[in-house]
N, C-alpha and C positions, 0 to 999 in steps of 0.2 A: 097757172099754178092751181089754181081753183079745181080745173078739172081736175086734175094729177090728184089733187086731195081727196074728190068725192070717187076716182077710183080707187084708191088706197082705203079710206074709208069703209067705203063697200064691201070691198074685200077683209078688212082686217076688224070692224065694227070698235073701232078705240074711242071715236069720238063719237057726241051727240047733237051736233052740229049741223046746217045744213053744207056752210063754207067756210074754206081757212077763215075767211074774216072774221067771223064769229067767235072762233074759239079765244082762250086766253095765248099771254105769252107765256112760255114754258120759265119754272121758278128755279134757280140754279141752284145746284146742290155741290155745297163747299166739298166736305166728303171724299169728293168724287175728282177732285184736284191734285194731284201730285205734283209737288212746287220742287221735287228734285229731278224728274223729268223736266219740267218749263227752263230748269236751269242749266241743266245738258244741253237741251236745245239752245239755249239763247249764246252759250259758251261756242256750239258747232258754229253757229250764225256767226259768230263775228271771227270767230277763225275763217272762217270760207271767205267772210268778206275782205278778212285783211290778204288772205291769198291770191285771191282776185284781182285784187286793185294793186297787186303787188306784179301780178303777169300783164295785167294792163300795161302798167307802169311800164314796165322793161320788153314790151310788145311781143310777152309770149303767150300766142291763142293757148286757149283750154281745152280746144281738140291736141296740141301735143302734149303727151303724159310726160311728167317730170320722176324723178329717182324720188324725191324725200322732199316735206319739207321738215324743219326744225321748229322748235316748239319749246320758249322759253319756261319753266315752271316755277313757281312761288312756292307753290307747297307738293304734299302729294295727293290731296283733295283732288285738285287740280287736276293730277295725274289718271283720277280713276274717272273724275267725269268726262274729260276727253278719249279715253279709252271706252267707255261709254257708249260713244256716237262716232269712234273713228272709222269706222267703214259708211255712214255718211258725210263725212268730211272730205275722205279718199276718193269718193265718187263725183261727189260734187267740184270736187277744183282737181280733179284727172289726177292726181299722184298715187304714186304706188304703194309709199311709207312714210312713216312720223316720225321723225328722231327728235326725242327729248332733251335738253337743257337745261341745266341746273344753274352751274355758273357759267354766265352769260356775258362774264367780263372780256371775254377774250373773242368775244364774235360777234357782239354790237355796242355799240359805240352810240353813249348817251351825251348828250350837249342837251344845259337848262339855258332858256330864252325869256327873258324876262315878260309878263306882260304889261307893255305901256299904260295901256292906256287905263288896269287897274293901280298900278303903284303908282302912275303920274304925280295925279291927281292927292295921293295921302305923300310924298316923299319929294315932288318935286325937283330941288336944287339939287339933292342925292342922288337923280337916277343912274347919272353919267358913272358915278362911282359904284352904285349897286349893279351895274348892268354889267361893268367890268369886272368885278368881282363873280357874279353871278357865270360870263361865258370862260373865267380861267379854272374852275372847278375841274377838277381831273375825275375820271372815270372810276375809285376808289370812292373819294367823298361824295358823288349825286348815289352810288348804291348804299353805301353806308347810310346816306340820308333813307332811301327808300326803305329799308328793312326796319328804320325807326321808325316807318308811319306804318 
């Protein structure tokens, strides 16, 4: 690296330096961050991962290209930063198209699963009865719930 440097150097006279080691480390410049970019990206990111692990799963490689995937939406935010980065999402996990989702009642299918080993411990002699209550919830009242938070 050293030499790379004192060729660059040479060439370009930026630093006063004789080796990378000497100089300082470079000082970040907030500025210069676009945190609605970072947030497309991290939004592409976990889409591709859930697609992924989704063709894992059902053991279809990522050399064969699929039709669509679907793509539940909360809002329309949502809508414009995955629009955003949809031709690197397309590329990344082989599909052709994104078909969007609004209500999503009728094409996945939520079930709540209590956690043990948090409520155990504060509820105890209850769990038996909160666990039952908790997995006969119909697929109205966990979305009803989710739109309240």
């Amino acid at each position: 690296m050293d030499k790379l440097f004192i060729d660059l150097n040479n060439a370009t006279g930026r630093k006063d330096v004789e080796s990378v080691h000497l100089t300082k480390f470079p000082v970040q410049d907030i500025s210069l961050v676009d945190s609605a970019l970072e947030q497309r990206m991290e939004l592409a990111q976990k889409i591709s991962s859930m697609a992924l692990s989704l063709r894992k799963k059902t053991g279809i490689r990522v050399r064969q290209p699929l039709g669509k995937i679907m793509i539940p939406l909360l809002s329309d935010s949502t809508k414009e930063q995955v629009e955003a980065v949809k031709n690197l999402i397309l590329s990344e996990v082989n599909v052709k198209d994104i078909e969007y989702i609004g209500d999503t009642a009728n094409i996945l299918l939520k079930r709540v699963k209590p956690n043990f080993k948090k409520l155990g411990p504060k509820y105890g002699k209850l769990m038996k009865e909160i666990a039952e209550h908790l997995v006969s919830l119909g697929q109205e009242a966990i979305s009803d719930f989710e739109k309240k938070r």
